[in-house]
One Martini backbone bead per residue (centre of mass of N, CA, C, O) as a GRO file, in nm:
protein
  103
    1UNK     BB    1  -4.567  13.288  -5.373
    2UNK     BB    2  -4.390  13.220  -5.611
    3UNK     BB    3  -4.377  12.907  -5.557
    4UNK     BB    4  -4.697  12.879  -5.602
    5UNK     BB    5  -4.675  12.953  -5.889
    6UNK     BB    6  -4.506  12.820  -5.996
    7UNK     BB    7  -4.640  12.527  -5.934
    8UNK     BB    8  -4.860  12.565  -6.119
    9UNK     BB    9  -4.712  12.626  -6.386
   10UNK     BB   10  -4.603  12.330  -6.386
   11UNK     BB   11  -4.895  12.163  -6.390
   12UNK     BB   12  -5.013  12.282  -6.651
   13UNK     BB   13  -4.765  12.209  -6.837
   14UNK     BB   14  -4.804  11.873  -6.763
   15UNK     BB   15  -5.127  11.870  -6.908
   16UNK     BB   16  -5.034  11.969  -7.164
   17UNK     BB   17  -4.726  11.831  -7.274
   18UNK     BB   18  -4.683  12.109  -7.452
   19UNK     BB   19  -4.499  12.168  -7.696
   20UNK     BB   20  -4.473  11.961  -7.994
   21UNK     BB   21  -4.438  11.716  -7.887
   22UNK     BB   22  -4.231  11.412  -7.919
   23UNK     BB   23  -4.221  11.118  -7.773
   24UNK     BB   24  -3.914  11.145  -7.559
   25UNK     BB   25  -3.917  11.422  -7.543
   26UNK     BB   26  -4.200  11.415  -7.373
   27UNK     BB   27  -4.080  11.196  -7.141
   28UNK     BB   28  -3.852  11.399  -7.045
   29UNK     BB   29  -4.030  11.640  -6.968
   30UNK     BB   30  -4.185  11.504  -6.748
   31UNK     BB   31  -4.009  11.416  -6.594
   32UNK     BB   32  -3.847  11.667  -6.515
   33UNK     BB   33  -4.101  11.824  -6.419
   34UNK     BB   34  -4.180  11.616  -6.181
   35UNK     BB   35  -3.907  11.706  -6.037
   36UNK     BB   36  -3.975  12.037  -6.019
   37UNK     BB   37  -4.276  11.986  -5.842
   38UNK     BB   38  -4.108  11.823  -5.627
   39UNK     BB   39  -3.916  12.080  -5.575
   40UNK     BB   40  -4.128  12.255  -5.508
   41UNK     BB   41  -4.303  12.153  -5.294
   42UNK     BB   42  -4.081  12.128  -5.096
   43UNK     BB   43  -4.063  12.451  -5.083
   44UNK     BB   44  -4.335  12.496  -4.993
   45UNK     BB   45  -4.313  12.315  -4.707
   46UNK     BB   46  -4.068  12.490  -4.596
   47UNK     BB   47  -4.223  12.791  -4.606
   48UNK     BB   48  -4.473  12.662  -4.417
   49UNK     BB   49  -4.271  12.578  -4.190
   50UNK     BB   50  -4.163  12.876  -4.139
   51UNK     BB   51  -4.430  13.052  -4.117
   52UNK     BB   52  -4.561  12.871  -3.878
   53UNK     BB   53  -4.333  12.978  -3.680
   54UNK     BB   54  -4.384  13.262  -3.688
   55UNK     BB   55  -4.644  13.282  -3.621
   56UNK     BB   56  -4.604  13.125  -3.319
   57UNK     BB   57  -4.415  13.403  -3.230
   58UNK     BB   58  -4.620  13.614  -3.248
   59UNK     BB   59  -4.859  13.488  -3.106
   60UNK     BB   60  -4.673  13.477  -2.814
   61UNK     BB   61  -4.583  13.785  -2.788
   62UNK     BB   62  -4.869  13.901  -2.778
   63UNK     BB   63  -4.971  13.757  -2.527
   64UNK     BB   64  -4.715  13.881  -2.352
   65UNK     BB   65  -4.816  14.176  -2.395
   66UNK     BB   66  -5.127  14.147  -2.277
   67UNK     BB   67  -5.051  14.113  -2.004
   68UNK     BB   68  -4.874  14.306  -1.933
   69UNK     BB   69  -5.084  14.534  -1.987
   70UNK     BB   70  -5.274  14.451  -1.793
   71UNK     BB   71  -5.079  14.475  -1.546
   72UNK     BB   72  -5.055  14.730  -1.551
   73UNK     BB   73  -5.341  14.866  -1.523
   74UNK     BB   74  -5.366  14.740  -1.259
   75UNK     BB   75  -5.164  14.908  -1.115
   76UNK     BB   76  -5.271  15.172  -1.180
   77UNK     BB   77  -5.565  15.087  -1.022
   78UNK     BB   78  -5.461  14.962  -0.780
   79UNK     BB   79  -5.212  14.905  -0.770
   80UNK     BB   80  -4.922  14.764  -0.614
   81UNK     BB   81  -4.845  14.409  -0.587
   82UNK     BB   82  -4.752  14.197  -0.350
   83UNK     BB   83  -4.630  13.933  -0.321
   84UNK     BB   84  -4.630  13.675  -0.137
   85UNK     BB   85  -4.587  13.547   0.143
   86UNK     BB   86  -4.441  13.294   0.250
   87UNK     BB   87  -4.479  13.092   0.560
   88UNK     BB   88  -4.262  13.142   0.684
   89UNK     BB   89  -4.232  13.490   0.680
   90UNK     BB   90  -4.464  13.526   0.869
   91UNK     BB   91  -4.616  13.585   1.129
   92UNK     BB   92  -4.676  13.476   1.434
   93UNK     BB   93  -4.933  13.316   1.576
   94UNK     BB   94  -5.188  13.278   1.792
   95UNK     BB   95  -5.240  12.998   2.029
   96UNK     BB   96  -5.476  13.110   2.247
   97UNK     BB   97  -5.722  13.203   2.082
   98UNK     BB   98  -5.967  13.399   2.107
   99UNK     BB   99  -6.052  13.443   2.439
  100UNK     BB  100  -5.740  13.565   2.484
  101UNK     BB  101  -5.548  13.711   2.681
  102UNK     BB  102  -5.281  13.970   2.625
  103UNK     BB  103  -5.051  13.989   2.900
   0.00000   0.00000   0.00000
């Protein structure tokens, strides 16, 4: 927030064109000026693309939480539940058809 702040102030100050400004002092001044709101400019940008990052880490963090607290819940309520077994190891299925007894 400092840095937005600055930033503001810096704005103001070369609209305003300064206090009793005159002639060169007032064009070096001016020029100083934005060279240091491209540089606070520059510094909001990067705090900007770093708060934007902490965002999308807390957010998906939050998310990875959710989902566990979920899963939790779930195993409570229903009990603890077994992953699918692969095809390969599944019992062998009868062949031999719905009607055929198993001799």
């Amino acid at each position: 927030m400092k840095s937005m702040a600055v930033a503001a102030m810096m704005v103001q100050l070369m609209a305003a064109g300064g206090a009793g400004s005159q002639g060169e002092q007032a064009t070096e001044r001016r020029d100083a000026s934005a060279d240091d709101v491209g540089k606070h400019l520059s510094a909001l940008k990067g705090e900007l693309t770093s708060l934007s990052e902490q965002f999308r880490v807390a957010r998906e963090r939050r998310r990875l939480e959710a989902e566990k607290k979920k899963r939790e819940n779930e195993e409570w309520h229903i009990g603890p539940q077994a992953p699918a077994a692969p095809a390969t190891e599944r019992a062998p299925t009868s062949t031999r058809g719905a009607g055929a007894s198993a001799r």
